[in-house]
C-alpha positions, 0 to 999 in steps of 0.5 A: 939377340944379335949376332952379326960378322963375327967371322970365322966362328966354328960354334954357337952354343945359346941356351936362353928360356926367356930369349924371344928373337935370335938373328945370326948373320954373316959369321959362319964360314963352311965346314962349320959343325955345331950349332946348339940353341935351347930356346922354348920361348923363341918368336922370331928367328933369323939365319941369314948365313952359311948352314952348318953341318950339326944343327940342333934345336930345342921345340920351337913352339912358340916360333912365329917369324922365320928367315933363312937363306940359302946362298950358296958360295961357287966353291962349295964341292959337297952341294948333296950334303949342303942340300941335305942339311939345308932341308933339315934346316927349314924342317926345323923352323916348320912350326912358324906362321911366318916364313921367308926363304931366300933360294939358291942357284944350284949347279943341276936341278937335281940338287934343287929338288932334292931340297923342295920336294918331300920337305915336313908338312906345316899346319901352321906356316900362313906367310911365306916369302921367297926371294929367287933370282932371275933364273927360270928354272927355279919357279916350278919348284916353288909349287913343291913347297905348297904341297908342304903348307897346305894352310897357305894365307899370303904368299909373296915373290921378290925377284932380284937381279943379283948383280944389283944385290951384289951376290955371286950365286953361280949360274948353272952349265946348259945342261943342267938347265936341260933337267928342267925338262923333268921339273914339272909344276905340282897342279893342286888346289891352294885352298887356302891362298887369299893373296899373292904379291910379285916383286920385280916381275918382268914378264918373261915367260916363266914368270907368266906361266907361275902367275898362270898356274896360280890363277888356275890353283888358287880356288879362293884368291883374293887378290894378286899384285904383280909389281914391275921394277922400279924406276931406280932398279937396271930392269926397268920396263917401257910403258908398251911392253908393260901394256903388252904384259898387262893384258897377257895376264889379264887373259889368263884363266882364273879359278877363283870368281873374287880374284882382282888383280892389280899392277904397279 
């Protein structure tokens, strides 16, 4: 079931027993309040728009593959209770095996952790997916969500440019930026991690030190692939300074004696 750009709807009521796959995209504006959907058999669920204030689900038990995305527009005014609503969000989809999170720009990291810190543990989350923008600040929050998935098998970055998405997520003042300071990386054992994949990776040095802290985590990797823009992409690096890039993670501690990794 499908629903997409109906624009301008307030309410989703889906009561289905044997529905196995929902994806709701671009119909939500803000200040929509109910959301009600009665699904047990649900496998693979998609939210790519806008959370709405009452969201209220049946047990997903039987769901595998979950996406939710958490762009936020520059006008929004209540960005605590959009946090607040987002992290009951992303509690409630805790039960897939599968996840992908596309992250928001916030205005103050303090919003931003409000949302990665303390979210429900998940047993059963194997896959995760996050998309994140080009902003530095974003990349140690990202270690609060393993605390969250301790069974963590795979685990893939995608690093985009929001000008060639199109979306205007907002960029934060100095000064929020300034609280990153206090957002330090959470340095625990990822025993479960086998692979790691990053996509539009540039080399900065915030992508350096997240390649860093998982090498040094990540007791049993397996392999990691680091993937440079494309040639079609505005990013695209020159053959030095991939060079360069290549031998400064190269010469980074790696916990796990089996890791082997790859660039493309």
């Amino acid at each position: 079931m499908e629903i997409k750009r109906c624009y301008g709807l307030d309410w989703l009521i889906v009561h289905a027993e044997r529905l196995h796959s929902l994806s709701v995209h671009d119909s939500f504006p803000y200040g929509s309040t109910s959301v009600e959907i009665l699904a047990p058999r649900l496998q693979t669920f998609k939210w790519l728009d806008y959370i709405v204030g009452n969201f209220n689900i049946g047990n997903f038990t039987s769901l595998r593959d979950a996406q939710i995305s958490l762009v936020m527009d520059s006008g929004l005014e209540d960005t605590e209770l959009y946090v607040k609503n987002a992290k009951n969000f992303l509690n409630h989809l805790s039960c897939a095996e599968s996840l992908e999170v596309e992250m928001a720009s916030f205005w103050g990291l303090s919003i931003q952790k409000k949302l990665l810190e303390g979210l429900s543990t998940t047993h059963n989350l194997k896959h995760l997916t996050i998309l994140v923008g080009q902003d530095d600040y974003v990349f140690p929050g990202i270690s609060h969500l393993f605390k969250s998935c301790p069974n963590l098998n795979t685990l893939s970055i995608q690093i985009y440019d929001e000008k060639i998405r199109g979306l205007h997520l907002g960029h934060p003042e100095a000064s929020a930026l300034d609280e990153g300071k206090d957002w330090k990386y959470q340095h625990q054992p990822l025993d479960q991690l086998l692979e790691a994949n990053m996509c539009g990776f540039k080399g900065r040095g915030h992508e350096i030190k997240f390649v860093e802290f998982l090498l040094k985590n990540a007791v049993v990797l397996k392999r990691m692939t680091i993937l440079f823009p494309t040639e079609t992409s505005q990013t695209t690096l020159r053959r030095s300074k991939k060079d360069r890039i290549i031998r400064r993670v190269m010469e980074l501690e790696k916990t796990s004696p089996k890791v082997i990794v790859t660039f493309h």
